[in-house]
GUVEXVEX-712469 format. One record per residue (C-alpha): x, y, z. Coordinates in Angstrom, 3 decimals, padded with zeros to 6 digits. Example, Ala and Ser with C-alpha at 12.3 -4.5 7.8 and 13.67 -1.06 7.14 Angstrom:
// residues 2
- 012.300, -004.500, 007.800 $
- 013.670, -001.060, 007.140 $
//
This chain:
// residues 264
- 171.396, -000.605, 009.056 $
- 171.601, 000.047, 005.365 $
- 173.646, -002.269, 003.390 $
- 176.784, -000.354, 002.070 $
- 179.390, -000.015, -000.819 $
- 176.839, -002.003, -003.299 $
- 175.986, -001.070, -007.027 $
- 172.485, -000.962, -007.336 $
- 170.904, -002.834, -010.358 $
- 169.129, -000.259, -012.856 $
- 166.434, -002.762, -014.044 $
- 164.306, -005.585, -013.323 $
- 163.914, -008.553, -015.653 $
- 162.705, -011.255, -013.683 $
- 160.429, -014.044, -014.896 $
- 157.932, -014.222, -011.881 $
- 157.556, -010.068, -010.741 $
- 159.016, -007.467, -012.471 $
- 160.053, -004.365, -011.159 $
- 156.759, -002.838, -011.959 $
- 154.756, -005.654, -010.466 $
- 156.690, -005.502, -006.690 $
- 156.239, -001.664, -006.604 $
- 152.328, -002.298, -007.380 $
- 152.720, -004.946, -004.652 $
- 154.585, -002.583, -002.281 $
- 152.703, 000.625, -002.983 $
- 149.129, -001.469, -001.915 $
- 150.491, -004.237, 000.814 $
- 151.640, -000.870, 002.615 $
- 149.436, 002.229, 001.523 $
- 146.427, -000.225, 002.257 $
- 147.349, -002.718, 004.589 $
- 145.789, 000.035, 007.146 $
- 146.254, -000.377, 010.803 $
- 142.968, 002.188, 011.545 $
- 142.175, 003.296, 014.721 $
- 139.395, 004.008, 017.145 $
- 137.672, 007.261, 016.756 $
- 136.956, 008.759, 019.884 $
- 134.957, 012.242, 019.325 $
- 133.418, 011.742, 015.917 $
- 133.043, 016.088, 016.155 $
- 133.950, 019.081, 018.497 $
- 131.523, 021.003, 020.314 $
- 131.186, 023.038, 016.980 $
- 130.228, 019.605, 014.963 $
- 133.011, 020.910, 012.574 $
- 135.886, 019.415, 013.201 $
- 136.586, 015.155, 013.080 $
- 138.603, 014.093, 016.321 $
- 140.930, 010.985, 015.394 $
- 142.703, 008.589, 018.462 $
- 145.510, 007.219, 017.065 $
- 146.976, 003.924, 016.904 $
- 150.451, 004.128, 019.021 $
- 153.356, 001.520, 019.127 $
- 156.703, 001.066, 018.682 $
- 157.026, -001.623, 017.244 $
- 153.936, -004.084, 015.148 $
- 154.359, -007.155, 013.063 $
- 151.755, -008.378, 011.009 $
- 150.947, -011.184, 008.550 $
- 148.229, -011.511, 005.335 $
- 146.916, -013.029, 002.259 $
- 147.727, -010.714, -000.363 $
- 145.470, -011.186, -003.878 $
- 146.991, -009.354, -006.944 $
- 145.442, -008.178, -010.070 $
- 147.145, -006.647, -012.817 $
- 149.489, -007.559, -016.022 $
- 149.791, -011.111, -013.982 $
- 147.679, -012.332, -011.003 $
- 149.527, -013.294, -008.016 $
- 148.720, -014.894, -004.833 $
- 151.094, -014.144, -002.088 $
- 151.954, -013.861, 002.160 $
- 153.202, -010.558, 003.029 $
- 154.990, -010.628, 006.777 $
- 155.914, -007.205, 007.603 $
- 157.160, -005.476, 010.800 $
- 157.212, -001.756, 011.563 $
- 159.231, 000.418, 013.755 $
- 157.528, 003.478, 014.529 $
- 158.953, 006.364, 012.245 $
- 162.048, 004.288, 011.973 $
- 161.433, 001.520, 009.272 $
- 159.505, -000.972, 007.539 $
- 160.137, -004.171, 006.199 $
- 158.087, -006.518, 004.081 $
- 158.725, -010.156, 003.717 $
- 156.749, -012.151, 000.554 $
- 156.147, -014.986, 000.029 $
- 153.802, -016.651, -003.375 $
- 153.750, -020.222, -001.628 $
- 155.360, -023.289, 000.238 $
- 157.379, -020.977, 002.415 $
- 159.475, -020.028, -000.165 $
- 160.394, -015.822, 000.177 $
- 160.448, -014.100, -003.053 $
- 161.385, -010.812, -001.990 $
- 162.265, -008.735, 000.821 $
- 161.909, -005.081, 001.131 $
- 162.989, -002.550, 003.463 $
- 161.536, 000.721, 003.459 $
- 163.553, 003.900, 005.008 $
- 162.907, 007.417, 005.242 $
- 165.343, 008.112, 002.089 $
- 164.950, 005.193, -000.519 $
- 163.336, 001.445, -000.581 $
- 165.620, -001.358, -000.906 $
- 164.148, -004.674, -002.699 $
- 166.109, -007.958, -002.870 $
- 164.596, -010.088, -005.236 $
- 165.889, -014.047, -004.300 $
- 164.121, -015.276, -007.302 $
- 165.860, -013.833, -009.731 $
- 169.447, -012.998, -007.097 $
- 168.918, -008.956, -007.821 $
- 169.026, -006.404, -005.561 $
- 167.408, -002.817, -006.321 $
- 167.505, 000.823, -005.016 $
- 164.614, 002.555, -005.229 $
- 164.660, 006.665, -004.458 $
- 161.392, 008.332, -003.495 $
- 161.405, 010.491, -006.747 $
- 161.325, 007.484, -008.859 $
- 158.784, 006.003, -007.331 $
- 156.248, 008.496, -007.251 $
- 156.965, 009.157, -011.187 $
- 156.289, 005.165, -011.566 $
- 153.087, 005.222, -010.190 $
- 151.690, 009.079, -010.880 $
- 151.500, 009.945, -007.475 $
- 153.520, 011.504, -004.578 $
- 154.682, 009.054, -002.520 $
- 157.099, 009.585, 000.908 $
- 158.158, 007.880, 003.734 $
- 155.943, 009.697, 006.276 $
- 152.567, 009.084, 003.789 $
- 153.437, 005.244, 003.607 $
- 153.407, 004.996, 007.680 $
- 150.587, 007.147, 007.546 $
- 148.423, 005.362, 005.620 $
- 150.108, 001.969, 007.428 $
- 148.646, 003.475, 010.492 $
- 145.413, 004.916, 009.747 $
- 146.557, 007.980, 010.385 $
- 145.166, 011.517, 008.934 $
- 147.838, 011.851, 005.980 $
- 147.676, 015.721, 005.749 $
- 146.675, 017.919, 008.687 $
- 143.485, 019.570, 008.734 $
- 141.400, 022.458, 010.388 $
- 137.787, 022.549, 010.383 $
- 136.884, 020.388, 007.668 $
- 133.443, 020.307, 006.342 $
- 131.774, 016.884, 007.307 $
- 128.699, 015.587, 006.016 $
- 126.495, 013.413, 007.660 $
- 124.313, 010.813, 005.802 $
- 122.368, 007.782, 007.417 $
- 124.903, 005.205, 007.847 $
- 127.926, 007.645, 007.162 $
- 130.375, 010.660, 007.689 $
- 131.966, 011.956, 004.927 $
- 134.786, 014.483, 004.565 $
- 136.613, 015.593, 002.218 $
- 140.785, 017.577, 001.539 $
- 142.981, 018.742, -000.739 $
- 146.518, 019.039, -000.794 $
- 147.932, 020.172, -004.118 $
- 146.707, 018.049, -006.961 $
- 145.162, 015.594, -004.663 $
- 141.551, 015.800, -003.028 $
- 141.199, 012.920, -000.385 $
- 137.702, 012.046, 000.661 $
- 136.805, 009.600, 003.632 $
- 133.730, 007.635, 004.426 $
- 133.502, 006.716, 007.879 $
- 130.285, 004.401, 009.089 $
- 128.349, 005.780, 011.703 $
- 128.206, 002.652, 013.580 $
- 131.427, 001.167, 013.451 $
- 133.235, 004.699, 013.814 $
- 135.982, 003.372, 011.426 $
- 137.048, 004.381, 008.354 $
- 134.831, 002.289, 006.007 $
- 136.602, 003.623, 002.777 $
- 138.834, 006.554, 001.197 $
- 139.462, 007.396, -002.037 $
- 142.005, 009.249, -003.582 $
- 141.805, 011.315, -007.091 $
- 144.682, 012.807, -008.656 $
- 143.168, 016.058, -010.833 $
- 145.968, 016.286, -013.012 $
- 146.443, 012.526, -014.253 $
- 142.868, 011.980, -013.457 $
- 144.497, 008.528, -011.453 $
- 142.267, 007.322, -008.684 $
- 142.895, 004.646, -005.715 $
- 139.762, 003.569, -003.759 $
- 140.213, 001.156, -000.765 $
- 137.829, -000.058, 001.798 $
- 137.672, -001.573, 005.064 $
- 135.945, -004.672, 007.157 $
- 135.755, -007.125, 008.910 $
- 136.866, -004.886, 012.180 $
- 138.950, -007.052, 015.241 $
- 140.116, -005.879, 018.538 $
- 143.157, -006.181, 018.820 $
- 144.409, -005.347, 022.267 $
- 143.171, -001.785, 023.232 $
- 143.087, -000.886, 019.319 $
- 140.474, -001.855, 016.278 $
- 142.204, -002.857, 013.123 $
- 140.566, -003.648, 009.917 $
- 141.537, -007.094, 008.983 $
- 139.633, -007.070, 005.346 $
- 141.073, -004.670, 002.965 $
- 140.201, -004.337, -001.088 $
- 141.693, -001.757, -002.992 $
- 141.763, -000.539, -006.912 $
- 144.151, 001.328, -008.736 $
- 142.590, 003.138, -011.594 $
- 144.174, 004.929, -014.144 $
- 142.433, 007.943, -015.901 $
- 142.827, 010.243, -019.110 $
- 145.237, 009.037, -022.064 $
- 147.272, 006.436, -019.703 $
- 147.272, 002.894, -020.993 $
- 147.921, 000.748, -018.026 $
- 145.668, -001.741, -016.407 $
- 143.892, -000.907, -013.681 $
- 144.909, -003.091, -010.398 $
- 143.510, -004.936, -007.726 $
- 144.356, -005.867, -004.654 $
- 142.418, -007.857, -001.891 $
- 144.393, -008.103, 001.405 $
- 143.247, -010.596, 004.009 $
- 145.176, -010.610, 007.704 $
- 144.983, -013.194, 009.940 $
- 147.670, -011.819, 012.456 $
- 148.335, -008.011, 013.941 $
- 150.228, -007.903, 016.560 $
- 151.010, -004.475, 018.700 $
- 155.057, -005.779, 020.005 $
- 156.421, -005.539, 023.769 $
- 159.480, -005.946, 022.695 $
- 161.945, -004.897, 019.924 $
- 161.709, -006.401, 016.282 $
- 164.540, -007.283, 014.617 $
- 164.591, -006.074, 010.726 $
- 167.025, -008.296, 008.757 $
- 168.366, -007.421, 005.402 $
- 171.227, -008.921, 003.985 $
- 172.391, -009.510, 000.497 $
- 174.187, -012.827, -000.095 $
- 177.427, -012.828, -001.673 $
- 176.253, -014.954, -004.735 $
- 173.561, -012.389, -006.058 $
- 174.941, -010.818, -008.814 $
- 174.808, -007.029, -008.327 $
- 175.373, -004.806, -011.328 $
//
């Protein structure tokens, strides 16, 4: 499935999005395009312990407004289609149908073909997570994607407030702490606070739909922050779907890299 015997371009110099700008792009179309699901025993017998349904598929396609905030703004239509712990791919798109860039995420690396500019890019795991400050993985993308719990838990303190449950984890320098409303029995927001780089990434949640059997957030706003001595802008993304779709059949992923791109 992976395209083969290619030299993989080392940087990114394109007028419209940088490098920089379609990792942003990528990190928050996926991370926080999030495909929640239903919660079906908010607590245990104990009132300890939060009891998650998830959302299961083999295969979803979905399509959204995506707002961007950073060095440059950008308007743009993500299409992407998922096969479940297989493979995602991300088609975008800044206006009159033309595609900018297609990515395909895998469990090893993320591949990025830029038709703007005719470049096509490699991007390993380790890189990516030293670009942005935080640990990012195949398995945490679909995760997230999902709505799914990203690290395991057992008996996690919850806290109930009038309109909200709150709980909160840690895994290594992370601490992860979700809001979940006590009347839509969604997650409403999460935020996420790295305690070494002091980086932070809040999203949250409405606008809930029913979409078959499953509830899926279709309004999603989300900030990058960046804390002690870093200098970069924080960034903002607003995310707006107007299609989810939970596939009968089989997607089809495409990713091909013409002949004419030149490929250093």
């Amino acid at each position: 499935m992976m395209p083969q015997k290619i030299l993989i371009k080392k940087s990114w110099t394109g007028s419209y999005m940088n490098k920089s700008q379609i990792l942003y792009l990528l990190l928050f179309v996926l991370l926080f395009s999030s495909c929640n699901r239903n919660i079906k025993n908010l607590f245990d017998r104990n009132n300890t312990v939060l009891e998650v349904n998830e959302v299961d598929f083999d295969y979803l396609s979905a399509k959204a407004k995506v707002d961007f905030q950073s060095e440059k703004n950008l308007s743009l239509t993500a299409n992407f289609r998922i096969r479940k712990d297989s493979v995602i791919w991300i088609s975008l798109s800044p206006g009159l149908g033309i595609e900018a860039a297609r990515i395909l995420v895998a469990h090893d690396s993320i591949w990025v073909i830029n038709k703007l500019d005719k470049t096509v890019d490699q991007l390993d795991y380790a890189s990516v997570s030293k670009d942005f400050d935080f640990d990012i993985s195949y398995q945490l993308i679909q995760s997230v994607i999902l709505g799914n719990l990203i690290f395991p838990y057992e008996r996690e303190q919850v806290v109930r407030s009038a309109d909200v449950f709150t709980y909160a984890t840690r895994s290594g320098n992370y601490k992860f702490e979700n809001s979940i409303g006590s009347l839509s029995k969604k997650l409403e927001k999460i935020q996420v606070r790295d305690n070494v780089t002091k980086n932070e990434v809040s999203v949250g949640y409405q606008d809930f739909q029913l979409v078959g059997e499953q509830i899926f957030p279709f309004k999603i706003f989300a900030v990058l922050q960046y804390g002690g001595t870093t200098k970069k802008e924080d960034t903002k993304v607003d995310i707006e779907f107007n299609k989810i779709e939970i596939e009968d059949k089989p997607l089809k992923f495409p990713f091909n890299i013409p002949q004419k791109y030149e490929v250093e």
